[in-house]
C-alpha positions in Angstrom: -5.9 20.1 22.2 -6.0 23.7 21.2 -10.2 23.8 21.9 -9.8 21.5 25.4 -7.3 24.6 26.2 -9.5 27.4 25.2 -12.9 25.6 27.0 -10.4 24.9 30.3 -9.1 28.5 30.6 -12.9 29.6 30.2 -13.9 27.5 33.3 -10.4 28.3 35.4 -11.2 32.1 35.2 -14.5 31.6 35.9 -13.4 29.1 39.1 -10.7 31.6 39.6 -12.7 34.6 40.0 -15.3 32.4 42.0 -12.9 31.7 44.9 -11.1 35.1 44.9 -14.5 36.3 45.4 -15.0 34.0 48.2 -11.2 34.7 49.7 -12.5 38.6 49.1 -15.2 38.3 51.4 -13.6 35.9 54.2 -11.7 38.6 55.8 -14.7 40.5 56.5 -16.6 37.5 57.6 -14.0 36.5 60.3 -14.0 40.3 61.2 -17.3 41.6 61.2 -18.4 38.0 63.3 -17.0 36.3 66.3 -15.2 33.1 66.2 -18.6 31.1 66.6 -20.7 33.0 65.0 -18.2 32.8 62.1 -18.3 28.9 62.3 -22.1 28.9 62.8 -22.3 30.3 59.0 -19.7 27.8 57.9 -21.6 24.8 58.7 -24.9 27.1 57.3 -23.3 26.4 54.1 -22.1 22.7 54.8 -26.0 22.0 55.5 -26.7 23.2 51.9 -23.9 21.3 50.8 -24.9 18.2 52.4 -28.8 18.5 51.7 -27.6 19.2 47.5 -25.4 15.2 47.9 -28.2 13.7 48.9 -31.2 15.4 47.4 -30.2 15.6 43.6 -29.8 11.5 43.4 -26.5 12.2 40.8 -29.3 12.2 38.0 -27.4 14.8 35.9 -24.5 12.0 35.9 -26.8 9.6 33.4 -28.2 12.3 31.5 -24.6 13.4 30.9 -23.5 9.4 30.0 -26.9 9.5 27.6 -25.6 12.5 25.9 -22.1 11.2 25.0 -23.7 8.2 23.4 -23.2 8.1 19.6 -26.9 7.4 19.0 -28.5 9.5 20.7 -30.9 12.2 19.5 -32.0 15.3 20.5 -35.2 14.0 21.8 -33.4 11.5 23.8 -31.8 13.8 25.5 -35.1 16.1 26.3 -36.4 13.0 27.2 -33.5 12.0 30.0 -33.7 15.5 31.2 -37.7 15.4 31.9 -37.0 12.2 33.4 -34.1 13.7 35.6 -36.3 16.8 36.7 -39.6 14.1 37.6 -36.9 11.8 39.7 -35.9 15.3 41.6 -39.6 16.3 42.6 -40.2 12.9 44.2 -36.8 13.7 46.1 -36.9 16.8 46.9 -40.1 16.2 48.4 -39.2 13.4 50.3 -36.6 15.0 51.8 -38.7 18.3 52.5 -40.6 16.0 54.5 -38.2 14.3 56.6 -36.5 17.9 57.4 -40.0 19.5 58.6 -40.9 16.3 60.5 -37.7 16.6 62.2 -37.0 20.0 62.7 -36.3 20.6 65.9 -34.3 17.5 66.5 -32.3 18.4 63.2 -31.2 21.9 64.8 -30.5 20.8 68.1 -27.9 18.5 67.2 -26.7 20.3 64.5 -27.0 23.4 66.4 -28.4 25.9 63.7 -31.8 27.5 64.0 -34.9 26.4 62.9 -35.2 29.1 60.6 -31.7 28.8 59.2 -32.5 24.6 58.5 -35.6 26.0 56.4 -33.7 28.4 54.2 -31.0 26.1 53.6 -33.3 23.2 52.0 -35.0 25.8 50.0 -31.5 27.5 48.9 -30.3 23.7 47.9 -33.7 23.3 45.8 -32.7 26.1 43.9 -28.9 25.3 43.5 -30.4 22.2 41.7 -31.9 24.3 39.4 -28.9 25.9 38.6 -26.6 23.0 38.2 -29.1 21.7 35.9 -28.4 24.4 33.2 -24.8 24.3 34.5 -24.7 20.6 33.5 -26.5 21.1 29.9 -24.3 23.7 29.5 -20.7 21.6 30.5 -22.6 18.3 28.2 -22.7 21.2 24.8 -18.9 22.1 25.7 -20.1 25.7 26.0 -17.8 26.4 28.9 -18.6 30.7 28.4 -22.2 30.3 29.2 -21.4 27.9 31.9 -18.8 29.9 33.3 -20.5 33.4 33.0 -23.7 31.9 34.9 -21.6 30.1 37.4 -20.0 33.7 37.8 -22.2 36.1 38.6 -24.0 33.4 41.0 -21.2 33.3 43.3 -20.2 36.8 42.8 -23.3 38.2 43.3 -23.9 36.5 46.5 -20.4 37.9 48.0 -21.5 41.4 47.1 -24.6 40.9 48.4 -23.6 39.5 51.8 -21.0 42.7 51.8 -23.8 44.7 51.9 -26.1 43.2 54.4 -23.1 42.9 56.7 -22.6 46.9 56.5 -26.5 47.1 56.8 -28.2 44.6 59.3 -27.5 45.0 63.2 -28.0 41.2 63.4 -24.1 40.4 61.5 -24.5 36.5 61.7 -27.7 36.7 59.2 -26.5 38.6 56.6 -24.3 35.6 54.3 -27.2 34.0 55.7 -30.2 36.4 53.5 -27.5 36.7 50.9 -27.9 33.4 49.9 -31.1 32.9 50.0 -32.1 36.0 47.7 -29.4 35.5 45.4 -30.5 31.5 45.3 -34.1 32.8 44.4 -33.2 35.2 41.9 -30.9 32.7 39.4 -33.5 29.6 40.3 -36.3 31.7 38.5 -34.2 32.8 35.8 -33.0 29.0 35.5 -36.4 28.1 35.0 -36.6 30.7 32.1 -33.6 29.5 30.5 -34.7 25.6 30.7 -37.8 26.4 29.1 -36.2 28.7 26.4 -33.8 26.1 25.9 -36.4 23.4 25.2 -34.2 21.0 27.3 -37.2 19.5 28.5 -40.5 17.3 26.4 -43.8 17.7 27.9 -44.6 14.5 26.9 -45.0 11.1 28.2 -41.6 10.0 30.0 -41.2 6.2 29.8 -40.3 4.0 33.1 -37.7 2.7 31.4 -36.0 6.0 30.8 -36.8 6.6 34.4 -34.8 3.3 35.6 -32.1 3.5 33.0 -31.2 7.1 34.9 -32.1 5.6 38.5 -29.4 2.8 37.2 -26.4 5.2 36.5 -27.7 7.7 39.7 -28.8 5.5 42.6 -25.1 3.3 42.8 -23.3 6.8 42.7 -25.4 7.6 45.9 -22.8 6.6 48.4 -20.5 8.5 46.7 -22.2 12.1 47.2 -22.8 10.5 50.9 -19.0 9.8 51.3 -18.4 13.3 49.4 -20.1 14.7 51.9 -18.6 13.0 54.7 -14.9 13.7 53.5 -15.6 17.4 53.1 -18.9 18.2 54.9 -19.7 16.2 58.2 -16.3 16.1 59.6 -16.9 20.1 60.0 -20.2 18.9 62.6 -18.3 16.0 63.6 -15.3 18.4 65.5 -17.7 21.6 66.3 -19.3 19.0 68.7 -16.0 17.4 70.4 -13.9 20.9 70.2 -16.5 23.3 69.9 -17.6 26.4 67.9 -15.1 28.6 69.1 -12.1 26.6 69.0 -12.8 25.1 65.2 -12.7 28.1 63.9 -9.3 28.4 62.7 -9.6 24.8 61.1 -12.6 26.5 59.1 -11.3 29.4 58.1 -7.9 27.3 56.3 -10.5 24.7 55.0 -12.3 27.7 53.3 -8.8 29.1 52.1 -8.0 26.1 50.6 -10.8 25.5 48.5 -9.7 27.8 46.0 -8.0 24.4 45.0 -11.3 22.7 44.6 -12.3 25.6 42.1 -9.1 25.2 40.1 -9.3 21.5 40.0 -12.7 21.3 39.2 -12.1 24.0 36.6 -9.7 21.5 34.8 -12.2 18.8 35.4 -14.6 20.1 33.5 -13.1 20.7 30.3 -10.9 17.8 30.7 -13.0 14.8 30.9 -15.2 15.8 27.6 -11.7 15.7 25.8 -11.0 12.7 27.8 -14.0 10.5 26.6 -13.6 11.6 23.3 -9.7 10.5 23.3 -10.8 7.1 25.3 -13.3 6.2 22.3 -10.7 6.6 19.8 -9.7 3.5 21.4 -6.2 4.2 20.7 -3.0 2.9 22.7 -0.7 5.0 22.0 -2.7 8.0 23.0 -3.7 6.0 26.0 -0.2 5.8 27.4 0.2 9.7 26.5 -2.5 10.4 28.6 -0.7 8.9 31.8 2.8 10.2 31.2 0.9 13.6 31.3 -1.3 12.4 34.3 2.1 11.6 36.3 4.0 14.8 35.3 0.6 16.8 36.6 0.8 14.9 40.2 4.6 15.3 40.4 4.0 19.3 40.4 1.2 19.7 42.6 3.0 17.4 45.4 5.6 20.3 45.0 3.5 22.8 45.4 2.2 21.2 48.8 5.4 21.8 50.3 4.8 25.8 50.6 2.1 25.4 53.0 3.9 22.9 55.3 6.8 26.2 55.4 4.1 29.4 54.9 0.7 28.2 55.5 0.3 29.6 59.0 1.7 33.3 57.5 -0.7 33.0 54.2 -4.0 31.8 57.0 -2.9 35.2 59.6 -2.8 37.7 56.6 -6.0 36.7 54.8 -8.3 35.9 58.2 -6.9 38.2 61.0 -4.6 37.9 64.4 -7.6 36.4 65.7 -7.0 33.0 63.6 -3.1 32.1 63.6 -2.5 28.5 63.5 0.2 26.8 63.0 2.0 25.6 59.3 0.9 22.0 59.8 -2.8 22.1 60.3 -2.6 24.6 57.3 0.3 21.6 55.3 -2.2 18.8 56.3 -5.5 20.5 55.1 -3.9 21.7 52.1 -2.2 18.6 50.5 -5.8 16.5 51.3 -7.3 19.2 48.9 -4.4 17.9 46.3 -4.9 14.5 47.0 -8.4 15.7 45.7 -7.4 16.9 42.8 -5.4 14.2 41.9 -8.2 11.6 42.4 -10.4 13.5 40.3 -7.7 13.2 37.2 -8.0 9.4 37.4 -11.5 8.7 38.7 -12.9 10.1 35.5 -11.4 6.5 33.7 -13.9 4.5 36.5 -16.7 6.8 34.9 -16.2 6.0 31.5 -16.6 2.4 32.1 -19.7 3.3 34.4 -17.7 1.6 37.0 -20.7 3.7 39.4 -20.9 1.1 42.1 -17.0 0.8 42.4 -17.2 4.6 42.5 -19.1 5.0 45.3 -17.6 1.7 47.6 -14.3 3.7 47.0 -15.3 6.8 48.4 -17.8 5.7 50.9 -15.1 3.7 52.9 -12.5 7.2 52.6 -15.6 8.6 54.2 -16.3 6.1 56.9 -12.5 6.3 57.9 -12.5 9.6 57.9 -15.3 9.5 60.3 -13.3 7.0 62.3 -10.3 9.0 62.3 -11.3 12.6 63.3 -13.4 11.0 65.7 -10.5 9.8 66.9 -7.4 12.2 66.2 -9.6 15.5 66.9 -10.1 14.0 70.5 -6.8 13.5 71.6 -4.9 16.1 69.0 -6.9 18.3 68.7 -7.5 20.8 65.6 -4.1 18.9 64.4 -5.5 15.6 64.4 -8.7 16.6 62.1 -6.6 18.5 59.6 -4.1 14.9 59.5 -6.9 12.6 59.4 -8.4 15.1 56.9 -5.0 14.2 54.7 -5.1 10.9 55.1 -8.8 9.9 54.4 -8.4 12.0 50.7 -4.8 10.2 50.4 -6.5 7.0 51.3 -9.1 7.4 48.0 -6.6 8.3 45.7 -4.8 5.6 46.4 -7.6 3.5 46.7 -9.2 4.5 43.3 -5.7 4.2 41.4 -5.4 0.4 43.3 -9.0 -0.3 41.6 -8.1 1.5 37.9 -5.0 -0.7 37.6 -7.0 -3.9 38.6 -9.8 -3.6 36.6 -9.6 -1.7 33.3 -7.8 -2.1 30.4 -5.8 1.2 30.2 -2.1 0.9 29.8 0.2 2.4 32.7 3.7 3.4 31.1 6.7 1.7 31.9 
């Protein structure tokens, strides 16, 4: 216990100083741009986000699974990783392909430059890089390197945009070049580290390495595709019904609130390691301790939605600006679906110790396909209300979903 507490305060600082960094650098972004321009560089980063679900084919999930296994070598596990990185190439140049032969089309309907859909596939290339070494890092339990990389990647590139917005005449591209040059920078050094590392063999990789990884990877694909609708599409989904200009409010307290994200991920990270190793111990009393904790962990972050639904619209004005008051429950609703994620991701890790992978991704594929159905929907006739509320629901809707499924279909004792 004492270790998964030294390895999870390790990742929360380094989470912790990744969103302050972010919230630092928000109030100059909704100043320094205008109210489309400052939603324009939102969905910027969405794109990356979105092109990064689909492009990295959740390899990194089987080489993580392969390294947990009690008779595996080191070799196996260079092995997985050269598989990973070969499985990646044929993606990433799939997908380079389908963006150039559809470029124009691509930025007319998601109405970003040309330019801008060119930088974001090359910025999502090198995050990949990145969260490769961030992965082997997390997989050795050495949360400091992990954390200190993760770090100055996200720091840097604040700083960074800081600078070109007090340099460039042209505002909107400055977050813009920020990512892209801080992207470059850590992918080449990522390359240097891999290589140091030796986390790859330049040898033969066998097909059936390839398909065991392609296995684990290509049933989780949904799930990065209803990741991405839950917290990514939605955004393109609204800026087309409401427009640029009046979504940006319903950005700005989405990007607020996920300094949540970063703490529960934080807490992810170090806890599903410990998890695993607790689950293999096979031990039912432990078990059970492990869901009395869950419960008591989801009793206190329900409570702490109930600020936001009083103080959210306060928090949003002082942070952003005049320029982006909004009222308590749009800023509730948006910030209790971020706890709802956190919550699912305390109990979904039990679905990925028993490689439930297909379940996974049915589960959060249909939260995504309702959430499409919904803000379609509520975002017509409510407005910036109805997105944040069908934002809530949808992340309510796979929690609830996922514990339904856990309680069905594995063996883990719930207390009573």
């Amino acid at each position: 216990m004492t270790s998964f507490l030294k390895k999870s305060s390790a990742y929360l600082i380094s989470n912790i100083l990744n969103g302050l960094s972010l919230l630092f650098l928000l109030p100059f972004l909704t100043r320094f741009l205008s109210a489309p321009e400052y939603s324009q560089i939102v969905l910027f980063q969405t794109l990356i986000f979105g092109l990064l679900s689909f492009i990295h084919l959740n390899v990194f999930q089987a080489s993580n699974i392969k390294f947990f296994d009690k008779e595996t070598t080191h070799k196996d596990i260079q092995h997985y990783n050269s598989g990973c990185l070969i499985i990646l190439i044929f993606s990433i140049s799939f997908f380079t392909l389908l963006l150039l032969t559809n470029l124009s089309f691509i930025s007319e309907v998601l109405s970003l430059p040309e330019t801008w859909l060119i930088y974001a596939l090359i910025i999502a290339i090198a995050q990949l890089f990145i969260q490769f070494c961030l992965w082997q890092w997390q997989m050795r339990k050495q949360a400091y390197q992990y954390s200190i990389y993760n770090s100055c990647y996200v720091i840097l590139s604040s700083l960074f945009t800081l600078i070109l917005l007090y340099l460039l005449h042209d505002k909107i591209e400055s977050r813009v070049y920020a990512l892209l040059a801080i992207s470059t920078v850590f992918f080449l050094y990522s390359i240097f580290v891999i290589v140091k590392n030796k986390w790859l063999i330049f040898s033969r990789v066998s097909m059936s390495i390839i398909k065991d990884i392609l296995k684990v990877g290509l049933p989780l694909v949904p799930h990065s595709i209803g990741i991405f609708i839950l917290v990514g599409a939605d955004k393109f989904i609204i800026s087309g019904i409401l427009g640029l200009t009046t979504i940006s409010s319903y950005l700005v307290v989405f990007q607020i609130s996920t300094i949540f994200i970063f703490v529960f991920d934080a807490i992810n990270k170090s806890y599903y390691p410990w998890l695993f190793e607790k689950l293999n111990e096979n031990n039912e009393s432990i078990k059970n301790k492990l869901w009395v904790l869950t419960y008591i962990y989801f009793v206190l972050l329900l409570a702490v939605s109930i600020f936001f639904f009083f103080h959210g619209s306060a928090l949003i004005t002082f942070i952003a600006g005049e320029n982006y008051m909004i009222s308590n429950n749009i800023v509730g609703f948006i910030f209790l679906g971020q706890i709802f994620g956190g919550m699912y991701l305390m109990i979904n890790n039990y679905l990925f110790y028993e490689k439930r992978t297909l379940l996974i991704s049915t589960i959060t594929l249909s939260s995504g396909i309702i959430h499409l159905l919904l803000i379609s929907l509520f975002s017509y006739y409510w407005g910036v209300t109805g997105a944040a509320l069908s934002f809530c629901l949808s992340k309510c809707i796979q929690f609830l979903l996922t514990w339904f499924n856990i309680y069905k279909t594995i063996t883990i004792p719930f207390p009573h």
